[in-house]
N, C-alpha and C positions, 0 to 999 in steps of 0.2 A: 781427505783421503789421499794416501799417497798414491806413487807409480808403481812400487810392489801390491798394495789391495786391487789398483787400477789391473793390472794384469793376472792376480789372480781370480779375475772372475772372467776369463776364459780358461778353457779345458787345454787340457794336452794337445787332442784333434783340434783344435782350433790352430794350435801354432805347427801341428804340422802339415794343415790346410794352405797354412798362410806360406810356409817354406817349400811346400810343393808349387805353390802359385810365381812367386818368386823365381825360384829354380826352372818352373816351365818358360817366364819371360826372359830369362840368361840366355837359358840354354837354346832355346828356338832362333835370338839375333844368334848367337855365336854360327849355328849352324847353317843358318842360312848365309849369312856374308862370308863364313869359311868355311865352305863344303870339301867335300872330297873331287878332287878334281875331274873322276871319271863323271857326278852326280849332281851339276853345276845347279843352284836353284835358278827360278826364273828372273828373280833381281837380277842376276848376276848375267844371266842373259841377256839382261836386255841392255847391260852396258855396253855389252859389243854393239848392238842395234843402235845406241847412244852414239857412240865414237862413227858409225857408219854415217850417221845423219850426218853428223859436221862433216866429213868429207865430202858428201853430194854435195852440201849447202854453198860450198866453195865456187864450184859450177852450175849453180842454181841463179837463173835470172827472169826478172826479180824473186825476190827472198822472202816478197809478201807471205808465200806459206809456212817459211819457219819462225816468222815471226807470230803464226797465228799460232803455232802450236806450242811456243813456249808461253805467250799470252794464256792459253787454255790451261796450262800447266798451273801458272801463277793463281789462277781464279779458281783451280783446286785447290790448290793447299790457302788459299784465302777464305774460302766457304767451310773448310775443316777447322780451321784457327778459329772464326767465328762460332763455331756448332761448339767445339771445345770450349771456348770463352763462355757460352752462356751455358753449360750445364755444369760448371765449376762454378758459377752466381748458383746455382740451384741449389746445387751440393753443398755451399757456402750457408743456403740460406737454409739450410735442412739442419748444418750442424746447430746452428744459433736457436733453432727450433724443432728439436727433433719428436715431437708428441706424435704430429699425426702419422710419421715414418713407424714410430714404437708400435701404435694403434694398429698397424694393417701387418706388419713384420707380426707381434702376437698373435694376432688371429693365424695367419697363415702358419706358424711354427709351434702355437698353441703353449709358449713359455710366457715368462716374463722377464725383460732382463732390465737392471737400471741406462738411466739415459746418456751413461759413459758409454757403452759397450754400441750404443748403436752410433755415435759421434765418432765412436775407433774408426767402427766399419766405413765410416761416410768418408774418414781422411784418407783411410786408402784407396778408396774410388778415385775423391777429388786430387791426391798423389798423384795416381797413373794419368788422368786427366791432366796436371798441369804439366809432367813429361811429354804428355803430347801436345798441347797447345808450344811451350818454347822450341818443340823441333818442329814443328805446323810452321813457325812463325820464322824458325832460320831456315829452312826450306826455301820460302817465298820471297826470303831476301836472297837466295843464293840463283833461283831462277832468273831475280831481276841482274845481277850479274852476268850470267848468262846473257841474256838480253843484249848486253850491253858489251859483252865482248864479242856476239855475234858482231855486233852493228861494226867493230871493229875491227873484222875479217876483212881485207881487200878487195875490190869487186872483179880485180884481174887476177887469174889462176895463178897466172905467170911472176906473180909478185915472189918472192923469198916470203914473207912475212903471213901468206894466206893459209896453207896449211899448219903451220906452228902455233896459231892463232887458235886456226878453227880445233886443232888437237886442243890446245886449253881450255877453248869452251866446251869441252866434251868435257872435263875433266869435271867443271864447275856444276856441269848439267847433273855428270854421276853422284858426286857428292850432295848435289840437293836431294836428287830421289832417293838416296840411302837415309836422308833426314827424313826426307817424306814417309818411307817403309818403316823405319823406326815408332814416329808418330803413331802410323796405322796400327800398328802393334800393339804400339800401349793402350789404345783406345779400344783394339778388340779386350785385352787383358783390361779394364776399367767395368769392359760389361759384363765379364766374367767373374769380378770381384764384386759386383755387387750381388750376385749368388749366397756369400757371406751374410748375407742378413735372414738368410731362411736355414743358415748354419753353414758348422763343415762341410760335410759331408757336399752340399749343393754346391758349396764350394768347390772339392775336390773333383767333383764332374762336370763342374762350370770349366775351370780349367783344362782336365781332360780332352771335352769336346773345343776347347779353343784352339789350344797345341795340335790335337789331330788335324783342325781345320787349316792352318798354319801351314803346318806340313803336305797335307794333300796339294792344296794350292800350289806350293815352293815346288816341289818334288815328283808328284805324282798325275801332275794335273792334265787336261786334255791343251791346254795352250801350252803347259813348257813342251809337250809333243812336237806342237806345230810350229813352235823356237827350233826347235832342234834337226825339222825338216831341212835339208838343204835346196835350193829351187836346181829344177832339172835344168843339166847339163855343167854341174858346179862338181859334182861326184867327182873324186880324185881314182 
């Protein structure tokens, strides 16, 4: 069988299932990391909170608590690499075996399709999957960075060298959580593509509701509100 028979035994709605899907994971990073300036998402938020924390940290003594909380950071995205790692072994072992996936997908969609079509489906799961495991994993080395350009903040304010410092590790901090958000994304869009096995259509509203969810959170949420609060007595 070739890759033309291979694809013709999805429908039209299936590919443009598949490119809605697609286009909802573009378009959501694009808009969240380049918003409209008046409508910042909460990512983007919370870089300013980011950069804020290295300044205290400069005047923080000891440093024991910013040490705990990039620890606590690492141990996120180290528990998410791991979760990732073993459901791409699953997904892995689903493709080499796909009978009992066919078995419970027919009954539920009440077709029959050969065991190409459900192998498609399983690689674009395990795709988005392994997009997030390698940003899970450069995440957690970028934290350790962090780490370690904190430790190499000065512990006198008055240094030249303590603030330009502590600005860098702010920088390193941002760009881990932006790998880290990225991650999280692709792994909501991983759950929403495996909707794709009960068809299009469950696809197109797998996605739907993941975008909308997405959005509400970034945009609309009750914590970007309380980002956005300024603490009294700061009002210009």
């Amino acid at each position: 069988m070739t890759w033309i028979d291979r694809l013709a035994l999805f429908s039209y709605f299936d590919a443009a299932a598949l490119i809605f899907l697609l286009g909802a994971w573009i378009w959501i990073s694009w808009r969240i990391e380049t918003p409209h300036p008046d409508k910042p998402s909460v990512s983007l938020l919370m870089n300013k909170y980011r950069s804020d924390w290295m300044v205290q940290m400069v005047t923080r003594q000891p440093r024991m608590f910013d040490a705990q909380v990039v620890n606590l950071m690492r141990q996120g995205t180290a528990f998410f690499a791991s979760a990732t790692m073993l459901a791409i072994g699953g997904g892995l072992a689903l493709v080499g075996n796909p009978a009992p996936l066919q078995g419970i997908a027919s009954d539920l969609t009440l077709s029959i399709a050969p065991e190409i079509v459900w192998e498609i489906k399983l690689i674009l799961i395990i795709t988005f999957l392994a997009s997030a495991f390698l940003k899970f994993v450069w995440s957690h080395r970028l934290f350790g960075y962090c780490a370690i350009m904190m430790a190499a903040v000065p512990n006198e304010p008055e240094d030249p060298m303590a603030y330009p410092r502590a600005e860098q590790a702010a920088e390193v901090s941002i760009t881990a959580a932006r790998s880290f958000n990225k991650a999280m994304r692709a792994t909501y869009f991983s759950l929403a593509s495996t909707a794709w096995l009960l068809g299009a259509l469950p696809l197109m509203i797998a996605t739907a509701a993941t975008l909308a969810m997405l959005y509400r959170r970034e945009f609309t949420s009750q914590s970007r509100e309380i980002l956005l609060q300024s603490p009294p007595g700061t009002q210009t």
